[in-house]
N, C-alpha and C positions, 0 to 999 in steps of 0.2 A: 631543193635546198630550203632549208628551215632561216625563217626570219628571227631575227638577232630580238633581244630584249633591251630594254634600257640601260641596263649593266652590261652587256656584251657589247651595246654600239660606243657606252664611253669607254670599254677598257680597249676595242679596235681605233676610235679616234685619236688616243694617247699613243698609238702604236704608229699612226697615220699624219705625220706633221703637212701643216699647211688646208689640211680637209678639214669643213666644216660640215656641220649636218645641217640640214635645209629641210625641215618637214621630213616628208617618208625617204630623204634621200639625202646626200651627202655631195658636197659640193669644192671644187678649188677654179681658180680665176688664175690666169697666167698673163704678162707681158711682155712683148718681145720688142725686138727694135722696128719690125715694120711689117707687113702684111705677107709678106710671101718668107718671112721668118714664121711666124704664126701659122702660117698654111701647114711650110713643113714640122712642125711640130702637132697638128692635127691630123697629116698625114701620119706621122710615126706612133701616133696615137691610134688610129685607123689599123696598121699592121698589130700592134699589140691586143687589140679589140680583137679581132680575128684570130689570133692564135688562142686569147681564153674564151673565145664564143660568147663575150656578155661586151655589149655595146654602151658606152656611154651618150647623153644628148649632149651635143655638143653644140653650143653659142659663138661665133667670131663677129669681133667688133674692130675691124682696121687690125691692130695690133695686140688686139685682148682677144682671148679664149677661154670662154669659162666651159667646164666640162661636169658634167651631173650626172650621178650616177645612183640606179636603186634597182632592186631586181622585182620587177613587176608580177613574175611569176608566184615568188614568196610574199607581198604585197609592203613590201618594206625591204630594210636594207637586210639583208645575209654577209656571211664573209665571202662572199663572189665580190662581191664591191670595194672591200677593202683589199682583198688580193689583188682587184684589175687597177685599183690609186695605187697603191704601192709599185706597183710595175710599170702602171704611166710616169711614176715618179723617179724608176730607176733608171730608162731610160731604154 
């Protein structure tokens, strides 16, 4: 997979609400009502991870989850990343 340019990662972030870009990668934060709300939502995060074979890192804080994502391989962000946000985001 081929890494995005400057004009491809803003015209994927305009497509991508809520995701910011973060250095080589692209970044969103969630809040939930409490810890084992945020679990399962890291869990379902986890199943979608697995079905597109591209991993995000993922931070939990109590009730916060931020989730980062970049494709290492291409050494920057690709549309692997903005396809696996948008489907973190779909549900």
């Amino acid at each position: 997979m081929s890494r995005l340019d400057d004009a491809g990662i803003a015209h994927a972030l305009r497509q991508t609400p809520g995701w910011e870009r973060a250095g080589a990668g692209i970044t969103r934060t969630y809040r939930f009502e409490d810890f084992l709300a945020a679990l399962a939502f890291v869990n379902r995060v986890g199943e979608v991870a697995e079905r597109a074979g591209h991993h995000p890192d993922i931070d939990i804080r109590y009730n916060v989850v931020t989730l980062a994502l970049t494709t290492h391989d291409a050494g920057g962000l690709s549309p692997k990343d903005f396809e696996l946000a948008r489907a973190i985001d779909a549900g």
